[in-house]
N, C-alpha and C positions, 0 to 999 in steps of 0.2 A: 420179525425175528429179533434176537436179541441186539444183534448188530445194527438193526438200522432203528429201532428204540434210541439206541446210544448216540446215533447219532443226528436224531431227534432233538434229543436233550438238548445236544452242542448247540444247536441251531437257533442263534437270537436274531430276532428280527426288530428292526425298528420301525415305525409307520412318520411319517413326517413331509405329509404330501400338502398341496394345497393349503399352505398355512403364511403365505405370504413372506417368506423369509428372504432376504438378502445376503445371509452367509451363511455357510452350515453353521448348525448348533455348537457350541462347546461343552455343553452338557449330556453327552451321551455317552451312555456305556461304550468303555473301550473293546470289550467282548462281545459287540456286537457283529452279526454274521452278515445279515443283509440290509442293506440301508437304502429307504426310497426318500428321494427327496424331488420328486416328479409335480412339476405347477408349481415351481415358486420363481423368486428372481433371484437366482445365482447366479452369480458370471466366473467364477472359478479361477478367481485371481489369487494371487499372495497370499492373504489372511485365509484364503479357505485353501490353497495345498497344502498352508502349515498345519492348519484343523484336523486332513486328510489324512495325515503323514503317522495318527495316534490310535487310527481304527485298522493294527497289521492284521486282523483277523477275520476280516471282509473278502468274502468270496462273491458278494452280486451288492454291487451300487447302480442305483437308478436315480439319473440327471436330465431326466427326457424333460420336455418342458419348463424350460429355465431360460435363461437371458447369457448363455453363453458366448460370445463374437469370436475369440482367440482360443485355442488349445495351446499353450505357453510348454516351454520343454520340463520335463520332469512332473509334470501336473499330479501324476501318480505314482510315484516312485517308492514310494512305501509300502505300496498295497500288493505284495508278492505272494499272496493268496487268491488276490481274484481271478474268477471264473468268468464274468459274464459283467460287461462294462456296456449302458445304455445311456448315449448323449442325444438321443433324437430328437428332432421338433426345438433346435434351439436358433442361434441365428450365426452358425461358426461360419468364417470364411475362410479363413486362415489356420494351418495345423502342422505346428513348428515339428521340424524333423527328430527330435527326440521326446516329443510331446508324452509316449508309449513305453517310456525306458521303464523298466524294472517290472512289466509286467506278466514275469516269467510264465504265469499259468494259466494265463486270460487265454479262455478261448471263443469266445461270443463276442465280439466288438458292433455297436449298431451307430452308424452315422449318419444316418438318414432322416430328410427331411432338413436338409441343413442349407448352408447359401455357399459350399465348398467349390472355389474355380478353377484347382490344382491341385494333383497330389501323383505320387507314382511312390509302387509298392516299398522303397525304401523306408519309406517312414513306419512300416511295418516289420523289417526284420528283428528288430528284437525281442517280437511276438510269436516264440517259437514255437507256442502251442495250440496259434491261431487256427481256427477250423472254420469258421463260421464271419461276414465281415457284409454287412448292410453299408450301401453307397447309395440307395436309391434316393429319386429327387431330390439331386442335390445340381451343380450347375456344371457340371463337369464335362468338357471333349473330349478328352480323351484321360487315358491312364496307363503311364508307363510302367510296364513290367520287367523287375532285373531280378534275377536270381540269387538266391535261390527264394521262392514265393508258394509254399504251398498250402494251398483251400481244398475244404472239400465243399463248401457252398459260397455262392458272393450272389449277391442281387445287385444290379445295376441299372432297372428299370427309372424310367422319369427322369433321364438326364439327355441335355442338347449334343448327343454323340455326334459328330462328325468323321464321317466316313472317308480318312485319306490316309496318307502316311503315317501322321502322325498316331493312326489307331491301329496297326499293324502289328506290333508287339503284343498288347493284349489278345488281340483275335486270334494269334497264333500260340497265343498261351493257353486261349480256354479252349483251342481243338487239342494242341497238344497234351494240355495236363487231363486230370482225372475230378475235374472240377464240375461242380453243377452249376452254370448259370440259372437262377430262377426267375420265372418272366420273361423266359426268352421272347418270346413272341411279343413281347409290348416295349425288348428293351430293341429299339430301331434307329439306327440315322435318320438322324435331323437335317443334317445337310454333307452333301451336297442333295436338292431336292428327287435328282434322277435317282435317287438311292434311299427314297425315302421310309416305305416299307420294306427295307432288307433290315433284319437282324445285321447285330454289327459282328454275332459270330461269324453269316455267311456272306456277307456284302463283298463285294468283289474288290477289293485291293490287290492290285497285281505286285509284289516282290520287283519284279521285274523295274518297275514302273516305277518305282520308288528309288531305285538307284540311279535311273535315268534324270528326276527329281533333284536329287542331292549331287550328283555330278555338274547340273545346270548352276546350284548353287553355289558351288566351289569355285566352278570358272566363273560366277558375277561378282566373288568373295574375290579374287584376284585380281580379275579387272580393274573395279574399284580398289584395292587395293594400291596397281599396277602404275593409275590415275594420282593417285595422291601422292607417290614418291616422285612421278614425273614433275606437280604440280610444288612441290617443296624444296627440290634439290637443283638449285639450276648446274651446276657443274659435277657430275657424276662418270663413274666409268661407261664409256657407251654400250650400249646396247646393242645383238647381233641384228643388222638390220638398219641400224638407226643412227650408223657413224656421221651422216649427213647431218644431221640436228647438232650430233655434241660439235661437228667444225663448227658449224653457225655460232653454237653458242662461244667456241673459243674465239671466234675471230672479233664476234661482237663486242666480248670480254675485252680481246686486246685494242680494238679501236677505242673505246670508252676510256682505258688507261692512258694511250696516247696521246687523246684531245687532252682530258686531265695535266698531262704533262705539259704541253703546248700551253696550254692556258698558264699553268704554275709558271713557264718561262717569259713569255711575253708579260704576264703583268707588271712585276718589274720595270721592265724599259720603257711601258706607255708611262709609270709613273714617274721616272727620271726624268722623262719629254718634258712634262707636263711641270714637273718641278724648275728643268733648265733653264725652259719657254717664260717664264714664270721671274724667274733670276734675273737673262738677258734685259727683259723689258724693264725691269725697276733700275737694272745697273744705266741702261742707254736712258735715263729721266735725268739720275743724278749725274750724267756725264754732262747734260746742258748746264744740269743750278750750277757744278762747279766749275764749268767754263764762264758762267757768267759770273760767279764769284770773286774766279782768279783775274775776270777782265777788271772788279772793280778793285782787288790788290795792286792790279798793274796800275793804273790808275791813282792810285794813292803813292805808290811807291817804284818810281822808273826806273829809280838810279839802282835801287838795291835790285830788279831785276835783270838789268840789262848789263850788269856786269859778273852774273851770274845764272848763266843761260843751263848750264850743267844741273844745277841744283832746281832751275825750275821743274826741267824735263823728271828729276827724280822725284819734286811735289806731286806731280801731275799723276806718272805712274803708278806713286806708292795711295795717292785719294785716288784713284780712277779705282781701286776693290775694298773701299770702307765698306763694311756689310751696311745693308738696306736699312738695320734699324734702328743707328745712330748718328745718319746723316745729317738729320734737323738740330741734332745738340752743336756739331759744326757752325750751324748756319747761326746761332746763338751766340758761338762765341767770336766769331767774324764780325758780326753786329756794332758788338759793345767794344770792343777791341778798336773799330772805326771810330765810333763815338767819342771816345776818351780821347783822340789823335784829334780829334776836332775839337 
C-alpha cells in the first residue's frame, strides 16, 4: 500500500557490525532509523552517550555483543523514538536506576546473557510502553516487583532462582498479572535443592511463612539492638524488670566517687607527715652543732654570758628555728669571728 511504501522510504538503516570499533562512529547519518552495532568493543561510556544523544530518530539500536560492564544513568536519554533496545551477550553487572530514563516508547528491551546480580522492577518504570523484557542467563535470585509493572512477556530462564521469601513478590506477580512467563518449565529453583525442579511460578512459598521470617528478624534486629545500648550507656533510666542492675550500677558509681574523695583528702596529710617528719629531724641536728657552738662562745666569752642569762635564753630561742638552709653560713661566720679574737 501506499502507506507503508512511505514508510519504507523513512526507514534508514545502518550496518556497522563486526568491525572492531571501540566507540560508536561519528560519521553517521543523523536520519538514521535502525543502527546495528552488534560484535564489536563498546563499553558505552561518556564519549558514546554523547554520540548517542544526535541519532533522535532511532527506533531499533543493536548493542548485543559488545564489552559493555556498567549501564551508567541516562545512557539513552535522547533516543524518545526507540522501539526495540538489544544489549545482550555483553558483560553488564551493574544497571544504575535511571539507566532507562527518556525511553518513552521502548517496547522491546533484551538483557540477556549478561553477568546481572540485582535488579527489581523500579529501574523499569519510566518504560511506560514496555511489553516485552528478556532477563535470561543472567545471575539473578531473585527480582523485586513494585508497582505499578506491567508485561505482557518477560523470559527468565537460566538464572540461579532461589526459592524463598525473597522470590515471593514476583511469583505472585506472574500469577496474578496477565503476563506470559516463557520457559516456564526451564526457568526453576536453584536452591533451596528440595525445590529444585519446581518452577519458581509454582514452588511453594508459603505468605504465611514469610511473615513468621521477618517477625524472627525484627525481634534479632532488637535484641541486638537492645544489647548495644545496654553495652554503651552505663547510667540510663532503668528498665521494667531490671531496677536491680541500674542500683548496682548507682551504688558502684557512688562508691568509686567516695574512695576518690577519701584519696583526694588523705593525700594531703600523708604529705604534711612526711614534710614535718622531714623538718623535725634536720631542726634536732642543728639543735646539737649550735649547742655545741654556743658551748664554744661560752667558752671564749664568761663574763659577757654570765651576766646575761636573759639574753642567752632569747639567742638560743630565736637560733633554735633558723631554716635548714642557712645554717652552715652561721657556722662560717662564728669561725672567723674566733679567729680574729685570737
Amino acid at each position: 500500500s501506499q502507506s507503508s511504501h512511505r514508510i519504507l522510504k523513512q526507514k534508514v538503516t545502518c550496518e556497522a557490525s563486526g568491525k572492531n570499533l571501540s566507540n560508536i562512529p561519528t560519521d553517521l547519518s543523523q536520519n538514521v532509523t535502525k543502527l546495528s552495532l552488534t560484535n564489536n568493543k563498546i563499553t558505552l561510556k561518556d564519549i558514546d552517550k554523547e554520540i548517542l544523544r544526535s541519532f533522535i530518530k532511532l527506533t531499533e539500536l543493536y548493542l548485543n555483543e559488545n564489552m559493555i560492564i556498567v549501564l551508567y544513568n541516562n545512557s539513552f536519554c535522547n533516543l524518545t523514538k526507540l522501539v526495540v533496545l538489544d544489549i545482550s551477550s555483553n558483560h553488564i553487572s551493574t544497571v544504575h536506576k535511571t539507566a532507562f530514563a527518556g525511553l518513552n516508547q521502548l517496547s522491546v528491551l533484551n538483557l540477556s546473557y549478561n553477568m546481572i546480580i540485582q535488579l527489581d522492577s523500579d529501574i523499569f518504570t519510566s518504560l511506560k510502553s514496555l511489553t516485552a523484557l528478556n532477563l535470561q542467563y543472567n545471575s539473578l535470585k531473585y527480582f523485586h516487583i513494585k508497582s505499578p509493572f506491567k508485561l505482557i512477556k518477560i523470559v527468565l530462564a537460566g538464572n540461579p532462582w532461589t526459592c524463598s521469601c525473597d522470590l515471593l513478590d514476583l511469583q505472585i506477580w506472574l500469577t496474578a498479572s496477565n503476563v506470559t512467563m516463557e520457559y516456564e518449565n526451564n526457568t526453576i529453583c536453584m536452591f533451596p535443592n528440595t525445590k529444585e525442579k519446581s518452577s519458581i511460578k509454582t514452588a511453594a512459598i508459603q505468605p504465611a511463612d514469610c511473615k513468621i521470617e521477618q517477625a524472627s528478624l525484627e525481634n534479632t534486629v532488637t535484641s541486638t539492638s537492645a544489647i548495644k545500648l545496654k553495652s554503651s550507656a552505663f547510667l540510663t533510666l532503668p528498665l521494667p524488670g531490671k531496677s536491680w542492675t541500674f542500683l548496682a550500677g548507682v551504688l558502684g558509681f557512688v562508691l568509686s566517687i567516695t574512695l576518690l574523695i577519701f584519696m583526694a583528702a588523705r593525700c594531703p596529710t600523708w604529705y604534711h607527715y612526711l614534710v614535718s617528719y622531714s623538718h623535725h629531724h634536720l631542726e634536732e641536728n642543728n639543735s646539737e652543732m649550735l649547742e655545741q657552738e654556743l658551748s664554744a662562745d661560752m667558752s671564749s666569752f664568761p663574763t659577757l654570758l654570765d651576766t646575761n642569762n636573759e639574753d642567752r635564753i632569747t639567742f638560743e630561742k630565736t637560733h633554735t628555728f633558723v631554716p635548714v638552709e642557712d645554717g652552715f653560713i652561721e657556722d662560717k661566720y662564728i669561725d672567723s669571728y674566733v679567729t680574729e679574737e685570737t
